[in-house]
MMTF fields as JSON, N, C-alpha, C and O atoms, coordinates in Angstrom:
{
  "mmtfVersion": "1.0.0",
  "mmtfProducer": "UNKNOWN",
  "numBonds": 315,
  "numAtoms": 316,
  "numGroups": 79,
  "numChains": 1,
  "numModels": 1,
  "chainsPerModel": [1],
  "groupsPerChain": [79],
  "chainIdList": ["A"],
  "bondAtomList": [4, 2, 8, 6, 12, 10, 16, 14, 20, 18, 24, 22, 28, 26, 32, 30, 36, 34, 40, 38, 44, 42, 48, 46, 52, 50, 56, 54, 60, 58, 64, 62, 68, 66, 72, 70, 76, 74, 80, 78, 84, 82, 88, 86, 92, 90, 96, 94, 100, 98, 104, 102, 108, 106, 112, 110, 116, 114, 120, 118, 124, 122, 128, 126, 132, 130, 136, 134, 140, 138, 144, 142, 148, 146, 152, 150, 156, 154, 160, 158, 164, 162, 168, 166, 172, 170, 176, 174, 180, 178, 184, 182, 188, 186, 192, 190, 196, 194, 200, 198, 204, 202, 208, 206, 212, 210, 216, 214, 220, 218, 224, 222, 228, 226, 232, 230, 236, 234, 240, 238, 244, 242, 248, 246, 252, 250, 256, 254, 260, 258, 264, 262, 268, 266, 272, 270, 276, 274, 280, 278, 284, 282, 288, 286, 292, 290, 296, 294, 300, 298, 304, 302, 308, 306, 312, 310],
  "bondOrderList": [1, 1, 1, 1, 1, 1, 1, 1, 1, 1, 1, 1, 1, 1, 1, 1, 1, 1, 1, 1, 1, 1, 1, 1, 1, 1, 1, 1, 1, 1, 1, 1, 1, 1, 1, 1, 1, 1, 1, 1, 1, 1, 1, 1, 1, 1, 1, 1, 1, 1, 1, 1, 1, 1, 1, 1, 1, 1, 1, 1, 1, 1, 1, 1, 1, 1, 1, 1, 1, 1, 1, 1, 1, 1, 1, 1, 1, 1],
  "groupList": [{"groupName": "UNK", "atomNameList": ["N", "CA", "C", "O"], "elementList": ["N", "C", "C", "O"], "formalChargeList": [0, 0, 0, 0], "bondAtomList": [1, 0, 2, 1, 3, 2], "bondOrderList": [1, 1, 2], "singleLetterCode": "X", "chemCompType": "L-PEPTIDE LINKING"}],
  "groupTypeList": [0, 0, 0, 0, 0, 0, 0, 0, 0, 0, 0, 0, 0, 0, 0, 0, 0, 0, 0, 0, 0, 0, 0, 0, 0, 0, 0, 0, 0, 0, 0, 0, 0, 0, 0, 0, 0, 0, 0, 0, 0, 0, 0, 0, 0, 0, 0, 0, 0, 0, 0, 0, 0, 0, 0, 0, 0, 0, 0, 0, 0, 0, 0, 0, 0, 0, 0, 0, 0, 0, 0, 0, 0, 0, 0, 0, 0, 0, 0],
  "groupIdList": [1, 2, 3, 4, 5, 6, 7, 8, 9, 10, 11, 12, 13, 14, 15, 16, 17, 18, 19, 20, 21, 22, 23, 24, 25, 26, 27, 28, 29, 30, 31, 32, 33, 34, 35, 36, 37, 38, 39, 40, 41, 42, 43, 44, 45, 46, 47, 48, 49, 50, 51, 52, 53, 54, 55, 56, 57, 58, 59, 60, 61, 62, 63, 64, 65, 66, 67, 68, 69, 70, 71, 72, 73, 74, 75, 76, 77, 78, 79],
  "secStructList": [7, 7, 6, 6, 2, 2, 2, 2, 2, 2, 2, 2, 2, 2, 2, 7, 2, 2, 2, 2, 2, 2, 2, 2, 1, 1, 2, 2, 2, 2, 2, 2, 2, 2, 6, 7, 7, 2, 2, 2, 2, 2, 2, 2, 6, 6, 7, 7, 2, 2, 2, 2, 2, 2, 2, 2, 2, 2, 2, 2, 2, 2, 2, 2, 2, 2, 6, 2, 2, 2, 2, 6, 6, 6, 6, 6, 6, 6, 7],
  "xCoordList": [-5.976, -6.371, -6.491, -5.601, -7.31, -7.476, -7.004, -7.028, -6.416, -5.46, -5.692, -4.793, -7.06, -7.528, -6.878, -6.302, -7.148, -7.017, -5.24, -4.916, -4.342, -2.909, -2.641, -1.682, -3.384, -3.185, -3.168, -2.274, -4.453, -4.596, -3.602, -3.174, -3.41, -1.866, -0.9, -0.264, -0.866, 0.587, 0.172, 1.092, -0.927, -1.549, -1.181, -0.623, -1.65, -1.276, -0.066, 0.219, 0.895, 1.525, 2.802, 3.891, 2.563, 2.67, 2.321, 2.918, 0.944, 0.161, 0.204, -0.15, 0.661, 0.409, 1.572, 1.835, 2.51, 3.827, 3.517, 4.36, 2.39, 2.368, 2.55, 3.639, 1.505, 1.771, 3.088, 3.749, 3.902, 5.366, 5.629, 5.872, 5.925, 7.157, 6.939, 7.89, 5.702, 5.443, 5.976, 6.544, 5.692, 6.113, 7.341, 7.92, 7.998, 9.547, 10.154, 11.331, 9.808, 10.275, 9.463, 9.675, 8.777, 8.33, 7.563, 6.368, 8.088, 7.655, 6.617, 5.389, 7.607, 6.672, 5.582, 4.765, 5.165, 4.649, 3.191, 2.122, 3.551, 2.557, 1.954, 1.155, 1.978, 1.78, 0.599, -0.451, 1.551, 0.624, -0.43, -1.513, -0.424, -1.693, -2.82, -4.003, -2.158, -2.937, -4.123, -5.244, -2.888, -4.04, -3.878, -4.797, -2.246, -2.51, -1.624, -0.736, -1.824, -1.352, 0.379, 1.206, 0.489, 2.045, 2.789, 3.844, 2.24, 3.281, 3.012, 4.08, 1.928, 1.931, 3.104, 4.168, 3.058, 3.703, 5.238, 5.792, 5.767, 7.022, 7.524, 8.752, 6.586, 6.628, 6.378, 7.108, 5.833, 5.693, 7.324, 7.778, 7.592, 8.98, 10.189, 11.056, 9.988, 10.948, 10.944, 11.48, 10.238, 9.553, 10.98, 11.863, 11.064, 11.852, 12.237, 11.94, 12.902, 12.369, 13.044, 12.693, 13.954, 14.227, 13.027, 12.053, 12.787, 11.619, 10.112, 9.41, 9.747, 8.978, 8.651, 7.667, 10.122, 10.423, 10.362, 9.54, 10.779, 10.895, 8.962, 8.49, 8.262, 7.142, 6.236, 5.461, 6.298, 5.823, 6.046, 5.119, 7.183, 7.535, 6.74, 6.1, 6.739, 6.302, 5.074, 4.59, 4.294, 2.874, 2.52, 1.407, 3.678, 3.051, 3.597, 3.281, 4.494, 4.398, 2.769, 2.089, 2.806, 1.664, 0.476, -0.371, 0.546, -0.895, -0.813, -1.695, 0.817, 0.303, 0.301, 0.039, 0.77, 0.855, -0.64, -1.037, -1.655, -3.1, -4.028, -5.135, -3.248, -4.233, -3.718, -4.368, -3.001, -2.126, -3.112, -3.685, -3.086, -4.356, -5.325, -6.06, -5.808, -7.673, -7.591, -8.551, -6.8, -7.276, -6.805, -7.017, -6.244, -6.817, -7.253, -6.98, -7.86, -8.859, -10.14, -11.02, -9.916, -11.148, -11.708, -12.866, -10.055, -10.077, -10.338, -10.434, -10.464, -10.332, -11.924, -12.568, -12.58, -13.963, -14.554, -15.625, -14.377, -14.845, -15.065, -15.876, -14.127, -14.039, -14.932, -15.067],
  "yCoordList": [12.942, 12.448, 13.654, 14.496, 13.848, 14.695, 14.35, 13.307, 16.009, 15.871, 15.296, 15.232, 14.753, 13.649, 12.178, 11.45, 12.045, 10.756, 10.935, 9.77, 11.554, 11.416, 11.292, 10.645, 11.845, 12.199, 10.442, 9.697, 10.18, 8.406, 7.233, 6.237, 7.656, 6.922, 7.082, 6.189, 8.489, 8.236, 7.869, 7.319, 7.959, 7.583, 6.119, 5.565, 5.416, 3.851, 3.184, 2.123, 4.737, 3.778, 4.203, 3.637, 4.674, 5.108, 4.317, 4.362, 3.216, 2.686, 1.013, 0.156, 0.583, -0.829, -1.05, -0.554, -1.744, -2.853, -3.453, -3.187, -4.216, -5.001, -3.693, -3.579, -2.396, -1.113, -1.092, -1.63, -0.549, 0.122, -0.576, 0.009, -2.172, -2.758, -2.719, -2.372, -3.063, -2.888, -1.664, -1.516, -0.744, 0.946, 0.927, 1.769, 0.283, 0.861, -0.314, -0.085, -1.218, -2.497, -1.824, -2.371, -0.833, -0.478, 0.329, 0.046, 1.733, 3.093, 3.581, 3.659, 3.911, 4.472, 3.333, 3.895, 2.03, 1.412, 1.418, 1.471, 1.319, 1.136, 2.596, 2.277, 3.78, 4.698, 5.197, 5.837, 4.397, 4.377, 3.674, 4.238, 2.338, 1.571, 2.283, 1.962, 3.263, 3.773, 4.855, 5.145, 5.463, 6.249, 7.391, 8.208, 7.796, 9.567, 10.358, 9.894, 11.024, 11.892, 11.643, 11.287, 11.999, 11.869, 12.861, 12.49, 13.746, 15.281, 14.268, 14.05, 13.685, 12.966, 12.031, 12.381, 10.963, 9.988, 10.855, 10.94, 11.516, 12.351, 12.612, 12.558, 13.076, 13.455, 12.322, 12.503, 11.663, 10.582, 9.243, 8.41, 9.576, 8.828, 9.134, 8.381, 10.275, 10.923, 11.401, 12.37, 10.52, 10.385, 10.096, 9.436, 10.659, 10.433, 8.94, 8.734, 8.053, 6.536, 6.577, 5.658, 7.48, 7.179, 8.265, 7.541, 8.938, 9.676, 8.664, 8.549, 8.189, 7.188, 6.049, 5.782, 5.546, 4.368, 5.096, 4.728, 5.591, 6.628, 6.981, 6.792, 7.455, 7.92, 6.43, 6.335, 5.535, 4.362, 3.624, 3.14, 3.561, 2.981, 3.861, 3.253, 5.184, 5.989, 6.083, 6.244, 6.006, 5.352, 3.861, 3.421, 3.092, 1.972, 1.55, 0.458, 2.57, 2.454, 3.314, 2.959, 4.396, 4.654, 4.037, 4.168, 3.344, 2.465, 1.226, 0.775, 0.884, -0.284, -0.277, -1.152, 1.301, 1.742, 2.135, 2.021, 2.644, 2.802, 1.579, 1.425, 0.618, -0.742, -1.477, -2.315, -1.139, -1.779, -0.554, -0.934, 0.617, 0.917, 0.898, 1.319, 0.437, 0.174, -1.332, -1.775, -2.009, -3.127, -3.484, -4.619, -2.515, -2.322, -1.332, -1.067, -0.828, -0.279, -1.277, -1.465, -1.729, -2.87, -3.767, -4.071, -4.266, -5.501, -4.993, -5.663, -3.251, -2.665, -2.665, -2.948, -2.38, -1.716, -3.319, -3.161, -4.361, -5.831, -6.209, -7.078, -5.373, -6.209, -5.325, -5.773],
  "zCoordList": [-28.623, -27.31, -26.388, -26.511, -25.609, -24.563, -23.151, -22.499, -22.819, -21.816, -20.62, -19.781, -20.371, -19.474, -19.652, -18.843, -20.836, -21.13, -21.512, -21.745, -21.633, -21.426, -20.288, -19.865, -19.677, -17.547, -17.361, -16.959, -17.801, -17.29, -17.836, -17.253, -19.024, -19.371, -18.3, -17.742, -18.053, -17.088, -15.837, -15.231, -15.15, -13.964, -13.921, -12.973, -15.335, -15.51, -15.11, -14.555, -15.854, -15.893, -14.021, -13.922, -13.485, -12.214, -11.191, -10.116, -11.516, -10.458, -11.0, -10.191, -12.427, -12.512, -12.934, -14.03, -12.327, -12.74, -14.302, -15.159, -14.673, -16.057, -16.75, -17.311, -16.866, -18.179, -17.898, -18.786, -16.729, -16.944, -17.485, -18.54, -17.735, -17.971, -19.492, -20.193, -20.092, -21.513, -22.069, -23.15, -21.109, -21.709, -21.554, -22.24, -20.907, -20.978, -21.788, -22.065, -22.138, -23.145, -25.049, -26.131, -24.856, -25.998, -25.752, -25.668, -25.539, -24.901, -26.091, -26.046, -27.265, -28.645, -28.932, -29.663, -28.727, -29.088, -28.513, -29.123, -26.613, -25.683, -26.248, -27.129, -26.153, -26.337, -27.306, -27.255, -28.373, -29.858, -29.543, -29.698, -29.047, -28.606, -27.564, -27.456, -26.885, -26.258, -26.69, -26.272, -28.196, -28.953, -28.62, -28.679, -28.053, -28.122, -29.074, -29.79, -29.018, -30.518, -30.634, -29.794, -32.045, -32.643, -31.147, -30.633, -30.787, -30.105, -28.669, -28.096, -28.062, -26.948, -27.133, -26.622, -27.753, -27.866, -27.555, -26.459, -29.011, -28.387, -27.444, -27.38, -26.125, -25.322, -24.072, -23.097, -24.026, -23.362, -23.462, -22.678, -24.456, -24.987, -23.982, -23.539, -23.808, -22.962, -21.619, -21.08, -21.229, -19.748, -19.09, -19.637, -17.905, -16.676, -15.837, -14.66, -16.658, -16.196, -14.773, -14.033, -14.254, -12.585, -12.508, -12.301, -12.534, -11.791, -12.137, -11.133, -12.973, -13.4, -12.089, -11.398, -12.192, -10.758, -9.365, -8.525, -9.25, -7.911, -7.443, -6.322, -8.543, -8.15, -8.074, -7.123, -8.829, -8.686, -7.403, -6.754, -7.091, -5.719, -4.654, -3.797, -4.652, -3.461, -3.34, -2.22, -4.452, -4.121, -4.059, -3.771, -4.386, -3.925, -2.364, -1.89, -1.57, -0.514, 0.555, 1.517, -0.266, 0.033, 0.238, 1.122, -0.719, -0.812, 0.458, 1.188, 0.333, 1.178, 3.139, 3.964, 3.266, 4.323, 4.544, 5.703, 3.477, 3.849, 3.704, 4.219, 2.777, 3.39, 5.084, 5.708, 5.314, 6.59, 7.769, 8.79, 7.367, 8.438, 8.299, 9.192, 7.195, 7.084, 7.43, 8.061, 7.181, 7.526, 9.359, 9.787, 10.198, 11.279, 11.959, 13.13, 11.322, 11.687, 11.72, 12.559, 10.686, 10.181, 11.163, 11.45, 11.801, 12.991, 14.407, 15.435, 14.201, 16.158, 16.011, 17.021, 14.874, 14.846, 15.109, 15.694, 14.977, 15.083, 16.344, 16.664, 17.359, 18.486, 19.659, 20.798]
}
């Protein structure tokens, strides 16, 4: 697998609640399904699961602090 496509595994699993929970209920498994190499997988196994949670939460505060100003922005530009 190319180091793009490992990047987007972990991007996944950083940004969607359903991947983490599969990956951390069956880390070597999700992994394998994903299709990246024996030395990825290894390495992906041993992922940081409080740093994992920690970075997941902080972008999903992120995110919802930038829909909370686009969506007024959305409502000032209306009026």
């Amino acid at each position: 697998m190319s180091a793009s496509c490992f990047e987007a595994f972990l991007a996944k699993l950083y940004v969607d609640e359903s991947a983490r929970g599969k990956f951390l209920a069956d880390p070597r498994g999700e992994a394998m399904k994903a299709g990246l190499t024996e030395q990825e997988v290894e390495d992906v196994v041993k992922i940081d699961r409080v740093g994992l949670d920690l970075l997941s939460k902080s972008l999903e505060r992120k995110r919802r602090r930038r829909d909370v100003r686009h969506t007024s922005v959305c409502r000032s530009s209306r009026r």
